[in-house]
Structure formats: structure tokens, C-alpha cells
C-alpha positions in Angstrom: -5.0 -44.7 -27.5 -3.2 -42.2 -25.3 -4.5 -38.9 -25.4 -2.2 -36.5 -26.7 -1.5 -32.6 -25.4 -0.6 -29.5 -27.0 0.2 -26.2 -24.7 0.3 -23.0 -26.9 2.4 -20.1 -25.7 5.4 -21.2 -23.8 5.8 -18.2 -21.0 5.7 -18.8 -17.1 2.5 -20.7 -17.6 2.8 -22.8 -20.4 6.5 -23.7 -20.2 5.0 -25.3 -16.5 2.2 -26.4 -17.5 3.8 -28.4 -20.4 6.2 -30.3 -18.5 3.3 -31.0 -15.8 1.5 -32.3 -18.5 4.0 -34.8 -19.6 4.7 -35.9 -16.0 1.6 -36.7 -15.7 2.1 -39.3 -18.4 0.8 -37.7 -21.6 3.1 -37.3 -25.4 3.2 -33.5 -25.5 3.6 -30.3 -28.3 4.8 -27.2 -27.2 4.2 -24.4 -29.5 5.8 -21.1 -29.1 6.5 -18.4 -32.1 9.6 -17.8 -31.1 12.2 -19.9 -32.7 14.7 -18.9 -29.8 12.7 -20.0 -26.8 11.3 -23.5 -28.7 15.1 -23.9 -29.1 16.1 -22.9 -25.5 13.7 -25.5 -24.5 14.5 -28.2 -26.4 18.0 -28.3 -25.1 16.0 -28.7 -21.7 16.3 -24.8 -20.0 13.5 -22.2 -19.6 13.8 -18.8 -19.7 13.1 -18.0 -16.6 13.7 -18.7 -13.0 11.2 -21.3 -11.1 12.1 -23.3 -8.8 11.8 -26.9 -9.9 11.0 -26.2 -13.7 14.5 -26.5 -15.1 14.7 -30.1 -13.5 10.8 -31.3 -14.5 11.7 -29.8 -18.2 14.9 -32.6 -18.6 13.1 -35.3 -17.1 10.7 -35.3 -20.2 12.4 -33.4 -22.9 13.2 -35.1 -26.1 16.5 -36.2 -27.1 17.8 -35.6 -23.8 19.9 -38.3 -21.4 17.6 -40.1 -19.6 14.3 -38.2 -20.2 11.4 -39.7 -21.1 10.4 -38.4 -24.7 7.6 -37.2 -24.2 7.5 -34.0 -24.9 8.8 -31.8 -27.8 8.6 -28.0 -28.9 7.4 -26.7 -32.5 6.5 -23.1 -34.3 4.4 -24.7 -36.3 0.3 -24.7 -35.5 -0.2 -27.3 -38.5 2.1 -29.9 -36.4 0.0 -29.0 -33.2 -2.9 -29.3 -34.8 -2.4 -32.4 -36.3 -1.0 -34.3 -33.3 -3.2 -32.6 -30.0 -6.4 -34.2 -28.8 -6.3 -31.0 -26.4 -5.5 -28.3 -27.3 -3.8 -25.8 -24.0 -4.1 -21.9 -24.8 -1.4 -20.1 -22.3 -0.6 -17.1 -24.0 -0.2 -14.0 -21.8 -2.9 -11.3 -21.9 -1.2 -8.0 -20.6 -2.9 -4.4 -20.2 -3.7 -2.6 -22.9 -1.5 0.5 -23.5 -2.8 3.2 -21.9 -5.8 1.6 -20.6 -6.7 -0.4 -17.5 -8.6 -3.0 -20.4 -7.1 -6.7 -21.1 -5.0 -7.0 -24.2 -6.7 -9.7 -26.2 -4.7 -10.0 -29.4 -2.4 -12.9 -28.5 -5.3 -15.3 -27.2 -7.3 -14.6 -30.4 -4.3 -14.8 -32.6 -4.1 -18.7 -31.4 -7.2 -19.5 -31.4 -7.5 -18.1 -34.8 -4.1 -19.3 -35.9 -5.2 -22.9 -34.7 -8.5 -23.2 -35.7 -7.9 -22.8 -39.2 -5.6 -26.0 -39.1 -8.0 -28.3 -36.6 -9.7 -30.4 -39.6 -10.6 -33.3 -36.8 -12.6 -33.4 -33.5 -10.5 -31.5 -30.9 -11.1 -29.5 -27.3 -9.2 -26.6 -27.1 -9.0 -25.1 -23.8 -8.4 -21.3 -22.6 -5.8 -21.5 -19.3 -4.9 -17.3 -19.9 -7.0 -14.6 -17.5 -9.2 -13.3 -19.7 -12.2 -10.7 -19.2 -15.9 -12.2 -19.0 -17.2 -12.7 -22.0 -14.4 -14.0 -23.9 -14.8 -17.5 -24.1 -18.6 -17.4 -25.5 -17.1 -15.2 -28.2 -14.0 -17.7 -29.0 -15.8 -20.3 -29.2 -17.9 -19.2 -31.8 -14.7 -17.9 -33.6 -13.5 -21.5 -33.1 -16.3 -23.5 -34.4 -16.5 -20.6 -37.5 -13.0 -20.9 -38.3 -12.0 -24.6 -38.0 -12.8 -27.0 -40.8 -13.7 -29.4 -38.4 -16.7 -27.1 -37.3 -18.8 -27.8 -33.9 -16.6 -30.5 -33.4 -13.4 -28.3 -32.4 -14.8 -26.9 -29.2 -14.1 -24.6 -26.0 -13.6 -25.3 -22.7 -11.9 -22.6 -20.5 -9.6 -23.8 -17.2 -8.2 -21.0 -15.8 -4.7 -20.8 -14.0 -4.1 -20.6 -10.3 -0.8 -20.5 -9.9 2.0 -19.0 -7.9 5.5 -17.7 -9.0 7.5 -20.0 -7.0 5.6 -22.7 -6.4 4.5 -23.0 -10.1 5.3 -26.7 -10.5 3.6 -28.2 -6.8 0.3 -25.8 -7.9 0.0 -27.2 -11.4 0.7 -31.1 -10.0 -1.1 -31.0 -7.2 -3.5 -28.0 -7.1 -6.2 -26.8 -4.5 -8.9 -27.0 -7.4 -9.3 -27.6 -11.0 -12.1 -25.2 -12.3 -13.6 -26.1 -15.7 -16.0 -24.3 -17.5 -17.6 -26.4 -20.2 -20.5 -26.2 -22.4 -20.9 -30.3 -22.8 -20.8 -33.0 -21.3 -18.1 -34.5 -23.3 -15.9 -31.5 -23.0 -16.1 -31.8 -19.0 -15.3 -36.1 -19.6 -12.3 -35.2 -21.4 -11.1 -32.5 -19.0 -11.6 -35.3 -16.3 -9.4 -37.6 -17.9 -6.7 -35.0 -18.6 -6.5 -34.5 -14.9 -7.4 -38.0 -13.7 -4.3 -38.2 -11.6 -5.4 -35.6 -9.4 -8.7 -36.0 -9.0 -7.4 -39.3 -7.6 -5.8 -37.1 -4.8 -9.0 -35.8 -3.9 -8.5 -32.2 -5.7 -11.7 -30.8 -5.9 -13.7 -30.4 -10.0 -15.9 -27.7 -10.0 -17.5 -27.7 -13.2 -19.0 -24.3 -14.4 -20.1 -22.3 -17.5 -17.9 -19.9 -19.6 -18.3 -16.8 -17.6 -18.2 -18.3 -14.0 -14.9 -20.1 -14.7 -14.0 -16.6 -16.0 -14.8 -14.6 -13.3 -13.2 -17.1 -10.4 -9.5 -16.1 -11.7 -10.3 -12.6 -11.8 -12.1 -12.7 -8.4 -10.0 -14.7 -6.7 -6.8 -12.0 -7.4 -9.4 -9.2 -6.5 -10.1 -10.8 -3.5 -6.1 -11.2 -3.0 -5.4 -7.5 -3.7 -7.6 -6.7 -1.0 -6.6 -8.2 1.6 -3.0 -6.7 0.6 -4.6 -3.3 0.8 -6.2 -3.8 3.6 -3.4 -4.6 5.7 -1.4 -2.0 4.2 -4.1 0.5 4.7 -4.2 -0.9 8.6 -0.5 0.0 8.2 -1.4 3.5 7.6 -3.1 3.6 10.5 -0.5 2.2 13.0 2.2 5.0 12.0 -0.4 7.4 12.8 -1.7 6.1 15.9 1.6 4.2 17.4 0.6 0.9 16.4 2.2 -2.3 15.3 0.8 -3.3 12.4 3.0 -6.9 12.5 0.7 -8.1 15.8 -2.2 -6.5 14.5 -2.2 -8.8 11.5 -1.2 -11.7 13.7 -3.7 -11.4 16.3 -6.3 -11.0 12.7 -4.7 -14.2 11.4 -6.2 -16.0 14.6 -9.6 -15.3 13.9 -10.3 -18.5 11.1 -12.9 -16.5 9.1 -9.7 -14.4 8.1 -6.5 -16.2 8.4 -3.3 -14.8 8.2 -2.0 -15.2 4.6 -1.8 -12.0 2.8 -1.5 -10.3 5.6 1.8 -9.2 5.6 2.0 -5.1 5.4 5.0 -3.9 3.2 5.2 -1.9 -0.1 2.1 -3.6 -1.6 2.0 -6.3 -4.5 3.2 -6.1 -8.0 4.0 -8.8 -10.8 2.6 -9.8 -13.9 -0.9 -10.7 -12.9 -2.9 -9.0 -9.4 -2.1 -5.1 -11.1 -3.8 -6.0 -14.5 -6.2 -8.5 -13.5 -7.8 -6.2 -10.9 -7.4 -3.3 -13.7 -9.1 -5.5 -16.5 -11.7 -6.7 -14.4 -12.9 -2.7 -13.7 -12.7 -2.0 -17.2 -14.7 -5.2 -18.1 -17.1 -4.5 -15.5 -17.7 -0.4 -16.9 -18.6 -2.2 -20.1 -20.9 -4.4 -18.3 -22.7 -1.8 -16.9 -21.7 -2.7 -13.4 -18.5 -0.6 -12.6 -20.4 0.4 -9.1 -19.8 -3.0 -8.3 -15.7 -3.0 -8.4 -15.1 1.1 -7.5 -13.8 -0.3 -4.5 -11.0 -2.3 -6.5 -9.9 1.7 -7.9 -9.3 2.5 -3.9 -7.1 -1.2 -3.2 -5.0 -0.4 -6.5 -4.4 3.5 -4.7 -3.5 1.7 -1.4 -1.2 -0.3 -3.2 0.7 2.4 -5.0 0.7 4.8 -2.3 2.8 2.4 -0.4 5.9 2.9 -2.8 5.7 6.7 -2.7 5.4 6.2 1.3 8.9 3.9 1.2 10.6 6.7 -0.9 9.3 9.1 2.2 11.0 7.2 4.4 14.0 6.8 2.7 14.0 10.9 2.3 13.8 11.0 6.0 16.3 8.7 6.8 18.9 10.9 4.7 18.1 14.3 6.1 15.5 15.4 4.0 17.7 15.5 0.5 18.9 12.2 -1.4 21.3 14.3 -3.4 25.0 13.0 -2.8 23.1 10.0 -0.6 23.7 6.3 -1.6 21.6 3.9 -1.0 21.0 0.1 -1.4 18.0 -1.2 -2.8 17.7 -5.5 -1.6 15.2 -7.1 -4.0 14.5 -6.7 -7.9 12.0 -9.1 -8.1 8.1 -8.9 -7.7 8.6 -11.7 -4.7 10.9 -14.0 -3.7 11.4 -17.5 -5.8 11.0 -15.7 -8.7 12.9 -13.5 -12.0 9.6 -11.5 -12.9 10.1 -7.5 -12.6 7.0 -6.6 -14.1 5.2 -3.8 -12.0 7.7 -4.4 -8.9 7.3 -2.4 -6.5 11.2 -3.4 -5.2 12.1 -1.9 -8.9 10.1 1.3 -8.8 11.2 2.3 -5.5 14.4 2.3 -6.8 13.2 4.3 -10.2 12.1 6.5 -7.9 14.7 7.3 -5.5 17.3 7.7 -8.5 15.0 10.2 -10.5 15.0 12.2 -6.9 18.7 12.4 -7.1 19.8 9.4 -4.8 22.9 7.1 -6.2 21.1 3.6 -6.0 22.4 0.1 -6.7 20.2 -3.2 -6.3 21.3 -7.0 -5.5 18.7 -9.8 -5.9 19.4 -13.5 -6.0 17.5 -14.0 -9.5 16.3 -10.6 -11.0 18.8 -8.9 -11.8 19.0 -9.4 -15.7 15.7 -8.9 -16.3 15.6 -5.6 -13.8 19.1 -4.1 -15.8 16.7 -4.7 -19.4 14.5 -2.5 -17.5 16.1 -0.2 -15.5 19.8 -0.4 -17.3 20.5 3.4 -15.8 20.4 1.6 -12.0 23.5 0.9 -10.4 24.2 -3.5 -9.5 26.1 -5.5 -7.1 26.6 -8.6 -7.3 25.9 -9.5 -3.6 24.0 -7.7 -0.7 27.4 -6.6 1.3 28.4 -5.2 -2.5 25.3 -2.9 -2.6 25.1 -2.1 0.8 28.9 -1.1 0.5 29.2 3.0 1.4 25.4 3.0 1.2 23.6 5.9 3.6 20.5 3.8 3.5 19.6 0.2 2.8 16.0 -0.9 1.7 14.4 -3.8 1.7 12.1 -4.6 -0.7 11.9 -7.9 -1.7 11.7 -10.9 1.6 14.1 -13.4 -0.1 15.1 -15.4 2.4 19.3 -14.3 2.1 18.6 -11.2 2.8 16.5 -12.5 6.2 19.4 -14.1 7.0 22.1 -11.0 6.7 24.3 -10.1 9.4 23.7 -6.8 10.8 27.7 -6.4 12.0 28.9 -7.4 8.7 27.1 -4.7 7.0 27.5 -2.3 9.5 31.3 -2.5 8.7 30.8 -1.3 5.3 27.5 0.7 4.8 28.3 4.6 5.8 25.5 4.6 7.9 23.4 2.3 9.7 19.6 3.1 8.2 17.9 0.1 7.2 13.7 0.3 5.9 12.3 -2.8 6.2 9.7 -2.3 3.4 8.7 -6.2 3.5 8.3 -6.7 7.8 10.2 -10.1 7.6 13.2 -8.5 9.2 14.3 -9.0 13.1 14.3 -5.3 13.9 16.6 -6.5 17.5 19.2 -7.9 15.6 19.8 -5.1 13.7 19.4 -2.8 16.7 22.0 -4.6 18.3 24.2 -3.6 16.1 23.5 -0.1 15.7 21.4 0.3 13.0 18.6 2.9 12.9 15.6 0.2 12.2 12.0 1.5 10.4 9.5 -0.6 9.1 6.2 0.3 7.8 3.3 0.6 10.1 6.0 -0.4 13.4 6.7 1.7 15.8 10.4 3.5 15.4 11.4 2.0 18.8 
């Protein structure tokens, strides 16, 4: 008999990791408790942008043209329960209010609101970033809770993946980490993801707290070689340097490599701010916060590089933004992506407007979801439309449009030619060419 999947929580992660699981070949349940998105994606549309989702949604969808079948949406936990033989947890886990700690309550809601209804041998298993600790603790909640006792049990498999290349990550990713407590819990987990393991993906197979802490660490790690770079940055506009051929001539050295090494305004999104946040709070409570003090000075790195892009900005209009335009490219967190939570693109331009400059923003995806959150910032609907009578132009977020802007076309309409390039993706001669004052952090002005 085919095993048969259920994905809780339908957000960025479980929406993808839903429709990877039925092209994979398995009958999948999606449960969300929101009537509106379990009907959004019914009809075979998510509610958000990534790249390749939409299309991998229809091909399996229900009741759609030419789709498989196999997978379907529900509010209901009793339906889950009664048709998974696994049991996906994806539910987000943000930071606390007012606190750098992990926000638990949706994770133990599922569990709790599963359990209760899992009356027959099951493996649920924890994909959400969650502080060490955690899983030990759910799975005696689960085993408490479910009638079917010892026999629903815990596995946790965190996430690795990366807005904008969601679907490739969860299909064919760098390594499947499992933490397990038997060996018929790791069995299952192999056969879930037979299909990659057949393409050589590496298994590691861990306890609870080790497959914890390798999400965590990994997007500690990641932050820090942000910061680093960024910090190097510093460094360059002090001393004359060029931060762009520092990093490349680091990238050479293979113990380093060059990804994430990119200097710019620093990282944002929904998951590298709280992680790195949670995991110092988790590790205070621990006893071991001497460990991760360094993580306090990479988060300061990172945030002093948007107040450093609004100094710029001031000095490329004479010292005052008052009566000063300027055009803000990017909304987004990254490129290939909607998500404006903590972007630094975003807060830039909160920033610049609560100093007294007239701002409006153009991005390819975001801007929705950045006029929910920012609805007092000004919008165009293109980047020649922002740019329009603009005294300064920022970039912010390296979508690959705005890498490919002419610098004479915007020339004719901005009302002067200051461009930051807050994301170093940006030809500076091209734009020179034309006229255009060119800055870019940790680059020399000329």
C-alpha cells in the first residue's frame, strides 16, 4: 500500500513541500486553518510568489485539467489524521514580541491539535526551525496526547531551503537531515525520500537536538559570513578599498568560497534575523550564551548597514532629504521572491521617509505585500516610474531588471543623476558613462 502524506501549515514551506511531496508520487493532505488559503489552493494558486510553485501546484492538484489527483487541501485535523501515514509539521515559528525568543505556539498547537485525533500508528515529523530542546518535549506531548500512544511518534527534519529556489531545494536537495529516536522512524523517513537518495543526496541520520541545532547553525554560520563581509566593507570606505575584489580574491581561497560574500545592506527575510535571535535566547537559557555573543555583534553589523545606506543617501542630497525625492529599487528581502519581512530594501525606505525624504519603491513581486506594510510609501509601477523626478535612486534589492536598466533612459527623467548601489551588482562604468554620480558600499567613489 502507498504511503500516504499529510503537510500541516501551508505557508512558504508547506505549500512547497506539499506539491514536492506529491511529485514525488505520494496521495497528499494539506491542512491549513485558513479556509481562504485551502481554497486559493485548491483552485491550483499560492499565495505567494516562487518561482516554479504555481506550475508544480496544478500539475497535482485535485480536480484540475490534467493534474494528477493526488493531492488535496482540508481544515480539518480529523481528515488528516485519519488518512496520513506521515504526518509533515510546517508551521511558521516567528520571534516572540518583544523578545529575541522563538514563538512556539503554532508548532505546539498542531501537534497538540493532531495528536488528539491520531488513534493509529503514525510518524509525525517537525520540518519548522525550532530552538533545541523542542522536539524531546513534543514528543512526549505527542505520545501523552494521542490515543494511539508510543505508537504516534517524532521525528524532526528540518528545512533547508531558499526563497527562490524553494522547489529545486526540496526535489533535489544538498542533504536530507533526520533526527530520529528509532530505527523504524529513520526506515520510514528513508522511504519518504527514496527518490533522492537514489540521486546520491546525502542521509545524515541524528538525534533530536543535533538535527535541531544544524538549521539553526547553518543560518548562524550564513549570517556571519554576511557580516563579515559587510564589516570588511567598513573597512574599505575607511581605508580606500574595494570591498567587490576583496571578496573575490577571498572567494578563491576554497576553504572560504565566495557565496555570501557579497557586501551590501546586510540580510533580512523571514528566517536568518530570528533564527540567529532565537538561537541566543535558547542558548542564555542553556547556560551557554558566551558561546553565541558573537552572533549579538553579526546581527549589529547587519543593521548598521541600513543606517549607513540612509547616510549615504543624506549625502548624496546635500545633507537635508527635505523637499528631496528619491527612488527606492527593491521591496523584497531578495530577488525571486514576495517576502518583506525584516527587508532591509523596505526599512531603508521607512527610514528615509520618517527623515523627511519623498520616497516611492518599484519591485517586480513585492509590492503588495510591502504597501500592507508600509501603505504611507509612495509606488510605481515600473523602475523609470519611480526613478521619474527622483534626486536620488537606491538600490536595494539585485533583481536582475534592475541589473539590466539603462543608465541614459533614466538619466532623461530622474532630476539628478545619484544612484547608491546598496546590493554591488551594479556596473558602476555604465552608469558613469552616462553621467551619473555612482556610490556603492565599501567601493571607492571613483
Amino acid at each position: 500500500m502507498t504511503m500516504k502524506i499529510t503537510v500541516i501549515g501551508t505557508g512558504y514551506l508547506g505549500a512547497t513541500h506539499a506539491a514536492a511531496m506529491a511529485e514525488l508520487g505520494f496521495e497528499v493532505l494539506g491542512l491549513d486553518v485558513v479556509p481562504e488559503k485551502v481554497e486559493l489552493l485548491a483552485s491550483g494558486r499560492v499565495p505567494m510568489y516562487e518561482p516554479g510553485l504555481e506550475e508544480l501546484l496544478r500539475q497535482h492538484v485535485a480536480g484540475l485539467e490534467g493534474s494528477s489527483g493526488r493531492l488535496r487541501f482540508t481544515t480539518s485535523y480529523a481528515e488528516v489524521a485519519e488518512f496520513g501515514d506521515v504526518h509533515f509539521v510546517c508551521v511558521n515559528t516567528p520571534q516572540k514580541q518583544g523578545e529575541y525568543g522563538c514563538d512556539m505556539s503554532y508548532v505546539e498547537s498542531a501537534v497538540d491539535s493532531l495528536a488528539v485525533h491520531l488513534k493509529r500508528p503514525a510518524l509525525v515529523v517537525g520540518k519548522s526551525t525550532v530552538p533545541v530542546g523542542s522536539a524531546e518535549r513534543l514528543a512526549a506531548r505527542l505520545a501523552e496526547l494521542a490515543p494511539a500512544g508510543e505508537e504516534a511518534e517524532l521525528a524532526w527534519n528540518p528545512e533547508f531551503l531558499r526563497e527562490g529556489f524553494a522547489v529545486e531545494d526540496t526535489l533535489r536537495p544538498d542533504r536530507i537531515v533526520v533526527g530520529v529516536a528509532s530505527a523504524e522512524a529513520e526506515k520510514t523517513l528513508r522511504e519518504v525520500y527514496a527518490k533522492p537518495l537514489q540521486a546520491d543526496t546525502p542521509f545524515v541520520v541524528t538525534d533530536f537536538p543535533t538535527a535541531e541545532l544544524v538549521k539553526t547553525s547553518a543560518n548562524a554560520f550564513l549570517a556571519t559570513k554576511i557580516s563579515f563581509i559587510n564589516a570588511m566593507a567598513e573597512v574599505c570606505e575607511a581605508a580606500g578599498g574595494d570591498v567587490v575584489r576583496l571578496a573575490e580574491a577571498l572567494g578563491h581561497d576554497e576553504r572560504i568560497g565566495g557565496k555570501f560574500l557579497r557586501a551590501g545592506i546586510g540580510f533580512g527575510g523571514g528566517c536568518l534575523p530570528k533564527d540567529i535571535r532565537a538561537y541566543m535566547a535558547r542558548a542564555g537559557e542553556l547556560g551557554v550564551d558566551q558561546a553565541l555573543t558573537f552572533l549579538r555583534e553579526i546581527d549589529s553589523i547587519n543593521m548598521r548597514r541600513r543606517s549607513q545606506m540612509v547616510q549615504l543617501a543624506q549625502e548624496a542630497c546635500g545633507g537635508s532629504f527635505l523637499g528631496k525625492r528619491i527612488a527606492v529599487l527593491g521591496a523584497a528581502f531578495k530577488p525571486d521572491s514576495d517576502d518583506v519581512r525584516d527587508s532591509p530594501a523596505l526599512n531603508v525606505a521607512g527610514q528615509l521617509q520618517l527623515q523627511g525624504a519623498q520616497v516611492t519603491v518599484h519591485d517586480p513581486k513585492g509590492m503588495d505585500n510591502a504597501r500592507r506594510l508600509f501603505p504611507t510609501l509612495g509606488y510605481a509601477d515600473s523602475a523609470l516610474e519611480a526613478v521619474r523626478g527622483a534626486h536620488v535612486v537606491l538600490h536595494l534589492t539585485e533583481w536582475r531588471e534592475f541589473r539590466e536598466l539603462d543608465p541614459a533612459q533614466l538619466a532623461q527623467v530622474a532630476a539628478e543623476r545619484h544612484i547608491i548601489d546598496g546590493r554591488n551588482t551594479l556596473a558602476p562604468e555604465s552608469w558613469r558613462a552616462e553621467g551619473w554620480t555612482f556610490r556603492a558600499m565599501g567601493r571607492p567613489s571613483i
